[in-house]
N, C-alpha and C positions, 0 to 999 in steps of 0.2 A: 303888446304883440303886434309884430309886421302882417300886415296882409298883402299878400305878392298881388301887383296889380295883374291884366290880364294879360297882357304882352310877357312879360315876367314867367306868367304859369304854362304861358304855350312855347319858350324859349326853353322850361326846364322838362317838358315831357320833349321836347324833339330832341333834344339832349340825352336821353334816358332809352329814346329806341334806338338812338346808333351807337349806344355804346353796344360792344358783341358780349356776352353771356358767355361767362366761364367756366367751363369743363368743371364740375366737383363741387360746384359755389350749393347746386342742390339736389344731388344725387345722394339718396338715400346710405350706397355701398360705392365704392371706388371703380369696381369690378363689377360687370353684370355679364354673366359667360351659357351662350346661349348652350341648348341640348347635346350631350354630346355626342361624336358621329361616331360608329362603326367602321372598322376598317382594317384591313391586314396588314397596317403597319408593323413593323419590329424594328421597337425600339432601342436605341446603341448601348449599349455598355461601354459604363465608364470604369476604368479601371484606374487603382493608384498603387502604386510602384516605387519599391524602395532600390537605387541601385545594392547588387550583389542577392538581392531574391529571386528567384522565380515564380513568375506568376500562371497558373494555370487556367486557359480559356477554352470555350467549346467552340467551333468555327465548322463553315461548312463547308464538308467533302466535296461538293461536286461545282460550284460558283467562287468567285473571286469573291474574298473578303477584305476589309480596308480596315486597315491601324492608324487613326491618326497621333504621331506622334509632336512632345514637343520640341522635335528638332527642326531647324531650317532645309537641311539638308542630309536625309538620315541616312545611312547605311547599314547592309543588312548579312549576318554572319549565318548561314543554311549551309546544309549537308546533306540535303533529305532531297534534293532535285527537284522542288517544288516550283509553281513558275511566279516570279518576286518580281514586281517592278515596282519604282519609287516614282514619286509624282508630286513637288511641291516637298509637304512635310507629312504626306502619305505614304503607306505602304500597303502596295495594292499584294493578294497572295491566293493561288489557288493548290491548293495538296495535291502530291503527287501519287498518294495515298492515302488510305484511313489511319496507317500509324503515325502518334502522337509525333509533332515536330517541335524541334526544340531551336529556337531563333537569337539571336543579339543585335539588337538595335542601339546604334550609337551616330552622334556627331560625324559629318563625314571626316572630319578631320582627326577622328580619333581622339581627342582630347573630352575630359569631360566624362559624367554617368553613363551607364550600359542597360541597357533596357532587355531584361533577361525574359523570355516565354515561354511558354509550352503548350502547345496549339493541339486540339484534341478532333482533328474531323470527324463530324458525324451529318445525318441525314436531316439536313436543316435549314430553311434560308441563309443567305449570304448573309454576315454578319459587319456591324459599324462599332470597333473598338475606339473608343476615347482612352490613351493613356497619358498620365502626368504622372510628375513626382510627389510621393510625401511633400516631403521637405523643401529643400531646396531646384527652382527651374532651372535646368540649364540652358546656357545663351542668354541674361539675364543680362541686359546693359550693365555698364560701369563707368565709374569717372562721373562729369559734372551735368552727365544727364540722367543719372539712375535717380527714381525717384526717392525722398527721405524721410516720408512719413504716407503713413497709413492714407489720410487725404489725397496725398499730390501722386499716391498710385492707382488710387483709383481716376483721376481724373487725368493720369496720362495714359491710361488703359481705356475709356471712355473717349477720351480725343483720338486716339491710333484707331479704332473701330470704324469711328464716325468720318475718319478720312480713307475709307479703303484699306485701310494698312493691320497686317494682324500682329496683337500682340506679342511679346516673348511669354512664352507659357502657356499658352492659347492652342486650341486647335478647335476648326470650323467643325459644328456637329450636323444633323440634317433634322430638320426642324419638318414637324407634319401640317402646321399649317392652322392652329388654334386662333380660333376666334372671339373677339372680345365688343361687346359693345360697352361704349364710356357716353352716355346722354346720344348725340344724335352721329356721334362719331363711330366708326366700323373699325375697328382693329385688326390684324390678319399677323398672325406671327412669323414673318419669312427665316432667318437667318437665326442658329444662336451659336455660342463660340462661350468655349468651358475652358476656365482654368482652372489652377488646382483648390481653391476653395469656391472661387465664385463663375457665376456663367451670364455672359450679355444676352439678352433677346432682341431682336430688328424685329419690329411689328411697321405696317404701311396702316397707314393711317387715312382715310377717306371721308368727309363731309357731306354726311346725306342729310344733311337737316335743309332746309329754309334759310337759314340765317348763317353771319360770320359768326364762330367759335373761334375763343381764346384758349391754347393750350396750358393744363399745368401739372407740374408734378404730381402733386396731391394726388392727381386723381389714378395714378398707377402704383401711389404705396401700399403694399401689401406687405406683411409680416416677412421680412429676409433681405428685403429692398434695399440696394444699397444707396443709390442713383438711379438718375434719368434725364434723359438728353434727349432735345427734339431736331431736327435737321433735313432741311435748309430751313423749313416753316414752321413758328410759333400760331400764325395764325388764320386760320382755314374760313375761306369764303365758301360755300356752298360746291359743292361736286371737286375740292380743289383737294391734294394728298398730299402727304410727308409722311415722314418715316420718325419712330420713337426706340429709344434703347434705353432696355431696364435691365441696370446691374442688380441680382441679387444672389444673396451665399445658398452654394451647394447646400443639398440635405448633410447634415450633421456637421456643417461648418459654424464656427462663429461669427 
């Protein structure tokens, strides 16, 4: 048996405090999610939609409500004189009455599924519809950049996010702002963006410890998980932030 002379044993602890401590190496749970807060949030409704159904929603009489749909450019087929304006791949709508309006939402170019509704005002906050298709997205790349298996969709759906860019079949939801502690790391949920099985979260991520942290996956799987991406920084010096996105499947997805 070696006995590490002393030089030897003071070269291998200076070695051992700068390496930085990995997020998850000893946390008991992945997730530690402080008290939760009170608040008159209302939360969006997601809706999933078969073209040629109609789908019926409650919206409110007296405030603009927002439909984000998954078209780039939607257009919007009313008769009921309600005041409509589109914005991105939104559809912003206030009633011109309390009677039920009956709406079609499509591609502007007219090609493509028709998003059929039937809009019920009543005496309610302003409402945030998420809708997607069953089945098939429309606007759905083709050719040699569509992607061709289950892997390379999620991780070209995970790269479009993380560069600013929204996916095909995606639409931006409004995120309340849920908080996460992971060891000495703060989490803060900003951003989340639903597709039709799965939904990104943007959480900002800030180093209130003492020490540098190494970021890792591990420490954001949870049951549904698909992926997780860190950006720009994997590795957080004290007071320093980056941003985390965690793919996981909608309730009743697989």
């Amino acid at each position: 048996m070696r006995v590490p002379t002393p030089s030897q044993a003071r070269q291998a602890s200076a070695r051992k405090r700068q390496e930085p401590p990995r997020l998850g190496a000893s946390l008991p749970a992945p997730l530690r999610r402080p008290p939760a807060r009170k608040g008159p949030d209302v939360a969006p409704i997601f809706l999933r939609v078969r073209p040629g159904i109609t789908e019926m929603i409650a919206v409110s009489a007296s405030m603009p409500n927002r439909i984000a749909t998954p078209f780039k450019e939607p257009q919007v087929v009313d008769a009921s004189g309600s005041q409509i304006q589109t914005m991105g791949g939104n559809v912003y709508i206030l009633p011109a009455s309390k009677a039920p309006i009956g709406i079609f939402i499509s591609e502007k170019d007219a090609r493509g599924p028709v998003i059929s509704l039937t809009l019920v005002p009543k005496d309610i906050p302003p409402q945030n519809v998420l809708v997607q298709f069953e089945a098939t997205e429309p606007g759905a790349e083709r050719g040699h950049n569509k992607p061709d298996s289950h892997a390379d969709t999620i991780v070209h759906v995970m790269r479009r996010i993380v560069m600013g860019e929204l996916p095909d079949g995606y639409t931006e939801a409004p995120e309340p702002g849920k908080l996460l502690e992971i060891g000495p790391v703060l989490a803060k949920s900003s951003r989340r963006w639903a597709g039709t099985d799965t939904e990104v979260l943007e959480y900002l991520l800030e180093n209130r410890g003492s020490e540098a942290v190494e970021l890792t996956e591990p420490s954001f799987y949870e049951r549904g998980v698909k992926a997780v991406a860190f950006y720009p920084k994997i590795m957080l010096r004290p007071g320093e932030t980056t941003r985390a996105y965690v793919m996981r499947s909608l309730e009743g997805a697989p």
